[in-house]
C-alpha positions as CSV (number, residue, x, y, z in Angstrom):
1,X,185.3,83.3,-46.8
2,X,189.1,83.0,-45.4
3,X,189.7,84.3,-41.9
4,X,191.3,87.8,-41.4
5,X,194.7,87.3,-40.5
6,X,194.6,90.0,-38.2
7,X,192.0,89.8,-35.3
8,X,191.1,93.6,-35.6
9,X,191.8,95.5,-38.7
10,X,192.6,98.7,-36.7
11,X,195.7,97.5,-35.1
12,X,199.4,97.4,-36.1
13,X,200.3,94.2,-35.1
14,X,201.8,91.5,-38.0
15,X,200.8,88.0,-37.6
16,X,203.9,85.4,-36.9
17,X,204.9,83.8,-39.8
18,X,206.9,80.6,-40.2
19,X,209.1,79.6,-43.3
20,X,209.1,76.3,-44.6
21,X,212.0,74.8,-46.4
22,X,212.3,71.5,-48.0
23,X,215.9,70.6,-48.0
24,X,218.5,67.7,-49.7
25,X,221.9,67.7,-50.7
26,X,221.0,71.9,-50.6
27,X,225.1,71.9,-49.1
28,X,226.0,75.0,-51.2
29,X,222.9,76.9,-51.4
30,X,221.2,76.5,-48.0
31,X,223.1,79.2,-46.0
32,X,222.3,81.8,-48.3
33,X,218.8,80.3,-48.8
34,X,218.3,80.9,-44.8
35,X,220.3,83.5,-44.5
36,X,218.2,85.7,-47.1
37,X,215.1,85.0,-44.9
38,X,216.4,85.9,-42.0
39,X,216.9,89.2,-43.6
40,X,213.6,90.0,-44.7
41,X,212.3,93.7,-43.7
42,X,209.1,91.7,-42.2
43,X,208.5,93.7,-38.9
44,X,206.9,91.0,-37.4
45,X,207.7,87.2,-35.7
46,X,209.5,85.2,-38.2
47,X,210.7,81.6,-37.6
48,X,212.4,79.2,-40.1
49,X,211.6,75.2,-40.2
50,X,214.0,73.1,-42.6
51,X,212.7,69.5,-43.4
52,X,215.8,67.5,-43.9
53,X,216.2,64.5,-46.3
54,X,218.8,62.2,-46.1
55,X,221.5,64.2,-47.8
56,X,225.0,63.0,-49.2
57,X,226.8,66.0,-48.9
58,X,227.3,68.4,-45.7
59,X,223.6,69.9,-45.6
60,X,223.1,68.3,-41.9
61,X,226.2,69.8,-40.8
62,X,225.4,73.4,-42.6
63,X,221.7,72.9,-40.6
64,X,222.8,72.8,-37.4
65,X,225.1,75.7,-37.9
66,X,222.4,77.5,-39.1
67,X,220.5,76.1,-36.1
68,X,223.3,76.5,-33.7
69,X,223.4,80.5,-34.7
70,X,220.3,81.7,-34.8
71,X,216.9,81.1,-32.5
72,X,214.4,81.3,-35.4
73,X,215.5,78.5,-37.1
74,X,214.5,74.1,-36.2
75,X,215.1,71.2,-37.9
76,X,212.4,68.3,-38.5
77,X,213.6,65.2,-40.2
78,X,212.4,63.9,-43.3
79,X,213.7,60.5,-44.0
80,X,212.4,59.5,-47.5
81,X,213.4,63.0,-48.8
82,X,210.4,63.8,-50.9
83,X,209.5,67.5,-51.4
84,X,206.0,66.8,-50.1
85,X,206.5,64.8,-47.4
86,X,209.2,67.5,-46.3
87,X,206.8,70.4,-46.4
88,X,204.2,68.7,-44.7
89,X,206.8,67.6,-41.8
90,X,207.6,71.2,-41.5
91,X,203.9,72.9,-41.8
92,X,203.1,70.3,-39.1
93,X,206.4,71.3,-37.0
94,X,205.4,75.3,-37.7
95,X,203.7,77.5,-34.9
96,X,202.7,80.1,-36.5
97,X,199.1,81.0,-39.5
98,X,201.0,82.4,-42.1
99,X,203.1,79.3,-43.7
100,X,205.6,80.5,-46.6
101,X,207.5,77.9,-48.7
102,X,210.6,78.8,-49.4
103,X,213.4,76.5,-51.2
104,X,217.0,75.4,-50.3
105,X,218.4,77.3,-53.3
106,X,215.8,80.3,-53.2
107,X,216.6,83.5,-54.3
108,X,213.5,86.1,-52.4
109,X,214.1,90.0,-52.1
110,X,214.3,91.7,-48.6
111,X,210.2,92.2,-48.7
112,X,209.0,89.1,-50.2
113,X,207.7,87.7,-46.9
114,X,206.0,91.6,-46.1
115,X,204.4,91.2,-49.4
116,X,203.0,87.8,-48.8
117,X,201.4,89.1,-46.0
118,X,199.8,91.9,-46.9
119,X,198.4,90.4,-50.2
120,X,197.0,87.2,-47.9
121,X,195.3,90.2,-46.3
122,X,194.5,92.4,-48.6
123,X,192.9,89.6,-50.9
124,X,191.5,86.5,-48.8
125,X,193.3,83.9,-50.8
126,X,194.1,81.0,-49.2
127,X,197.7,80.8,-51.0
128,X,199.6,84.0,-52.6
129,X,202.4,83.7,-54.9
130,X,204.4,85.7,-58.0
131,X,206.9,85.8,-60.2
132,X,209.5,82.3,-61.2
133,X,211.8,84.6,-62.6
134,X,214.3,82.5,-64.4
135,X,217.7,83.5,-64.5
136,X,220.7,81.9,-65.9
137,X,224.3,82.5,-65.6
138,X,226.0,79.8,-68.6
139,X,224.7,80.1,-71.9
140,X,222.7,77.1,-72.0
141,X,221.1,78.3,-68.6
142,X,220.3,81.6,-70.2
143,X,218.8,79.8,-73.0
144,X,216.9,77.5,-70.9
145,X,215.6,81.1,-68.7
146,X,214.7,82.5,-72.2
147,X,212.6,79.4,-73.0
148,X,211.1,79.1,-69.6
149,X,210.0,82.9,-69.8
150,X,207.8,82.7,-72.9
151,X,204.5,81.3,-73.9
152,X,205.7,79.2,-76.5
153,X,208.4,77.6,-73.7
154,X,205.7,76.9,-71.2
155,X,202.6,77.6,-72.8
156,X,201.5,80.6,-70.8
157,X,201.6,80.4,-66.8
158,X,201.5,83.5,-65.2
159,X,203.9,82.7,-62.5
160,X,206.6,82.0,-65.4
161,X,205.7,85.0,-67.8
162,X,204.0,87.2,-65.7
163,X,200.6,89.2,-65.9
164,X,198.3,91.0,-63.7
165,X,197.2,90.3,-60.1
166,X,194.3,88.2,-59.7
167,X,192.9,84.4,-59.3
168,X,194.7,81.8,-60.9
169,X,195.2,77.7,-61.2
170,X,198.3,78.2,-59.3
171,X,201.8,79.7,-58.6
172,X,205.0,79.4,-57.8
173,X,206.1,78.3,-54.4
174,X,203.6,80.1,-52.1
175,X,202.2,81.7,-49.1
176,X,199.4,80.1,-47.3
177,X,197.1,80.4,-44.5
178,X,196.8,77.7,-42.5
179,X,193.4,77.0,-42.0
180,X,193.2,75.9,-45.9
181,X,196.4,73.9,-45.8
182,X,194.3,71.8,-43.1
183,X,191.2,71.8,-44.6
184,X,192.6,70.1,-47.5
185,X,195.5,68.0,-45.6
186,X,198.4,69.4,-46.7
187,X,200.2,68.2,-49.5
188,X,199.1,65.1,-51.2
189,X,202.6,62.8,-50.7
190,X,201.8,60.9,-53.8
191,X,203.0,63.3,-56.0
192,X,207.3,63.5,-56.4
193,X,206.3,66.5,-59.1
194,X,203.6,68.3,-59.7
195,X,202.7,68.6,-56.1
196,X,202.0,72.6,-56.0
197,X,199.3,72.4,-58.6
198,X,197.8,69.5,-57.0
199,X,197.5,71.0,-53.8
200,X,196.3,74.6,-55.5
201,X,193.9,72.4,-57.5
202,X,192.2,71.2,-54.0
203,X,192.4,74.8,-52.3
204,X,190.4,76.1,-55.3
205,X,187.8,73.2,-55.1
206,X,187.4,73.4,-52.0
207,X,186.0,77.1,-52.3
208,X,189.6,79.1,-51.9
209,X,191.3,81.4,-54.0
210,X,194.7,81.1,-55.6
211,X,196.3,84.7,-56.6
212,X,199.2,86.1,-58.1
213,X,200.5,89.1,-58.0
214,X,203.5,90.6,-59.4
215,X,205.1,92.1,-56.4
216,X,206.2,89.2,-55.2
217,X,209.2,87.6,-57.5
218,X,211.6,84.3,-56.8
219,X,214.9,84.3,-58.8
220,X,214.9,80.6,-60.3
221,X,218.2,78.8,-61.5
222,X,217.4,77.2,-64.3
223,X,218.9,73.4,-65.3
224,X,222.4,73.3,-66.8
225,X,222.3,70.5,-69.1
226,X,220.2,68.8,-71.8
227,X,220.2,66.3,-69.5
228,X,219.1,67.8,-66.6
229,X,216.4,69.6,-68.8
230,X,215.2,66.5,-70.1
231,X,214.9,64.6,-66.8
232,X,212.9,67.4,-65.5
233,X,210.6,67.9,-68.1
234,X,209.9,64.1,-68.6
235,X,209.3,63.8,-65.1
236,X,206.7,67.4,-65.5
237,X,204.8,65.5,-68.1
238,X,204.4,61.8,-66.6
239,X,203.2,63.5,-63.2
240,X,200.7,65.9,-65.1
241,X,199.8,62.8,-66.8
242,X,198.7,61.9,-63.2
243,X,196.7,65.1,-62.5
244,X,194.7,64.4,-65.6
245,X,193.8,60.8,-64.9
246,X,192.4,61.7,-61.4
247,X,191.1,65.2,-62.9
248,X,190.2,64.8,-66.4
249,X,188.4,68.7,-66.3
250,X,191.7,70.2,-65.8
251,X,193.4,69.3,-69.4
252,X,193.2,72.1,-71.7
253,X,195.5,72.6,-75.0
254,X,198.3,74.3,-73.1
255,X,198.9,70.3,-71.6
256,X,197.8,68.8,-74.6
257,X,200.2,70.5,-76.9
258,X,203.3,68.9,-76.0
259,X,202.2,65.1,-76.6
260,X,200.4,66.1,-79.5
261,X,203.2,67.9,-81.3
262,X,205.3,64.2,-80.3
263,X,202.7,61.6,-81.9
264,X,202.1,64.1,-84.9
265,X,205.8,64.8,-85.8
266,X,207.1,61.1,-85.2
267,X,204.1,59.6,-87.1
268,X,204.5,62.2,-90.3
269,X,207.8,61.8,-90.0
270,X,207.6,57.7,-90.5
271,X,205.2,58.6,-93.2
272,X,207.8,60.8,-95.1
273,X,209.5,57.5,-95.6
274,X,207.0,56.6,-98.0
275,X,205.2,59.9,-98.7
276,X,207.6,63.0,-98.7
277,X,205.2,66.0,-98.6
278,X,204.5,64.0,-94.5
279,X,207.9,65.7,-93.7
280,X,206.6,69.3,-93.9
281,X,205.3,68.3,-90.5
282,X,208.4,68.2,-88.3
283,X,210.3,70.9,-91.2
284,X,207.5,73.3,-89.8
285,X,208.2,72.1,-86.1
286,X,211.9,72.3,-86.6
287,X,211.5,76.1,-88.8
288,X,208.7,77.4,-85.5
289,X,211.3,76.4,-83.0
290,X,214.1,78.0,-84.7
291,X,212.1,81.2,-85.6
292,X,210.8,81.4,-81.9
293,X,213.8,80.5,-80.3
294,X,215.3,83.9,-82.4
295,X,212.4,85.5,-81.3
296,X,212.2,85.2,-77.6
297,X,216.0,85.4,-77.2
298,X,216.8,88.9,-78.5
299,X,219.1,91.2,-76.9
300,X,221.1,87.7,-75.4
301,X,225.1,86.4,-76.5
302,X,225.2,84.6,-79.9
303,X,225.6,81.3,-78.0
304,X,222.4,81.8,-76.0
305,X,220.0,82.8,-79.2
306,X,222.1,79.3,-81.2
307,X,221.0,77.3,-77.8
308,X,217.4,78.7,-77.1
309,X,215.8,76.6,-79.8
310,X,217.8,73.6,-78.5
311,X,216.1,74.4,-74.9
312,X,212.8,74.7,-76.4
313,X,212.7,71.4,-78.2
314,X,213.9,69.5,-75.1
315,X,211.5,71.0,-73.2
316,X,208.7,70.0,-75.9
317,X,209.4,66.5,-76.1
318,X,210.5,65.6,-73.0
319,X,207.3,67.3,-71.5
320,X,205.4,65.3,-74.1
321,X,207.4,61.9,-74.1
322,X,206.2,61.8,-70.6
323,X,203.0,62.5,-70.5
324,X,202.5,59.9,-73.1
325,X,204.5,57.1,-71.1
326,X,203.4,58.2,-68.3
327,X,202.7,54.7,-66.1
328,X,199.3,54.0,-64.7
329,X,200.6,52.9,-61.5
330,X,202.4,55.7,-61.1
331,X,200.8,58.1,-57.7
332,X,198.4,55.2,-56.9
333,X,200.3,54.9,-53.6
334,X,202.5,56.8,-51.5
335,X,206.1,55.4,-52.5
């Protein structure tokens, strides 16, 4: 059973909270990133830690303005710039028992840290979170939030298409009490990706709760190339590839999709070499794609719905494509 965050329920008094933010090369986004937590309509203490990696742009110098103009906000370093080794410099560096992660290019509304709070409260979770709300501003971003949005993008997560409050494996970003960030050591620094649902995965074995709820909601910037889309997504798969090696009862078919789809659509379609009725196989991938893409992107700009299936199949393979090569040395060691 978590700990009541407040020491007598009959009181008015909000418990501290301190804001964690993982930051590199974050120059253009990190003032507003800080800026809209200090804004938040939270009533009570609020302090803001940024981890900072070695950045190539002017982060540092956009830090210690931030620093410079306002109390509530440190600095600790984090010289390999990993995202968990950040967050864990910064939880360690934070005073307070409510720890929210926030990132460098967040987008949270005014009551996003109230919310945390009183759902920590009102639940006993050990880690609230909502809503990756994916929203695009080019066409191919657009297409890539329509993709992210729905089932057949991502294969059902609640904190990418929504649902109803409750338990779940994990969410997006987070709120968390301390006490279960220690009792399970923080983030596990192994992991470059995947590091949330690792770290949710050992809260929930451990005997916590993981919930969602929709009233908390984090506007997302979605990737602006294929490219980009394609890194991130390979890298998604290889590090899930990870999870399921050390965790073998996690997989399900929402993870197994992906690199099944890739061996069964590149091995029919080397069989349609010698066999043509093997190419129905990736026809009916190709036709599904380009049926859902029309489906999930209604109501967007021509370009966007002509992009959307693009988006989904980049997602599909390079998910997949990773997973399958995904190394065995790879998270054996803290790089």
């Amino acid at each position: 059973m978590s700990e009541p965050l407040h020491p007598d329920d009959t009181t008015s008094a909000l418990p501290p909270v301190s804001v964690v933010i993982p930051v590199l090369d974050e120059e253009r986004h990190l003032h507003a990133a800080v800026a809209q937590v200090l804004r938040q309509d939270y009533a009570g203490e609020l302090e803001v830690v940024l981890a900072l990696g070695p950045s190539t742009d002017r982060t540092d110098e956009v830090a210690a303005e931030l620093v410079a103009s306002d109390v509530r906000v440190r600095t600790v370093a984090n010289p390999s710039g990993r995202t968990p080794s950040a967050l864990n410099a910064a939880i360690r560096a934070a005073r307070h028992d409510v720890v929210v992660r926030v990132d460098g290019h967040a987008e949270i509304p005014p009551d996003y840290v109230s919310t945390a709070v009183r759902t920590l409260a009102e639940t006993g979770a050990d880690n609230v979170g909502g809503l990756m709300k994916a929203v695009g501003r080019s066409a191919f971003e657009r297409a890539v939030a329509c993709a992210m949005r729905s089932r057949i993008g991502v294969g059902g997560g609640t904190f990418h298409v929504g649902g109803d409050a409750g338990p779940v494996d994990t969410v997006y970003l987070g709120a968390f009490r301390r006490s279960a960030l220690e009792r399970v050591g923080g983030y596990d620094e192994r992991y470059t990706r995947t590091q949330d649902w690792h770290l949710n995965l050992r809260l929930r074995q451990t005997g916590g709760t993981v919930w969602f709820t929709p009233d908390m909601e984090v506007t997302y910037r979605p990737r602006s190339s294929v490219r980009g889309l394609a890194r991130q997504y390979f890298q998604y798969g290889r590090w899930r590839r990870v999870v399921a090696r050390e965790h073998p009862e996690t997989m399900n078919a929402r993870y197994l999709a992906p690199p099944v789809m890739a061996v069964g659509t590149t091995a029919a379609t080397l069989l349609g070499l010698l066999w043509t009725p093997a190419l129905l196989v990736p026809t009916a991938y190709a036709v599904g794609v380009v049926a859902g893409g029309a489906a999930i992107s209604g109501g967007e700009p021509v370009r966007t719905r002509l992009l959307t299936p693009v988006a989904l199949a980049t997602m599909h393979w390079s998910w997949g494509v990773g997973f399958l090569t995904s190394p065995r040395s790879l998270g054996r060691s803290t790089p």
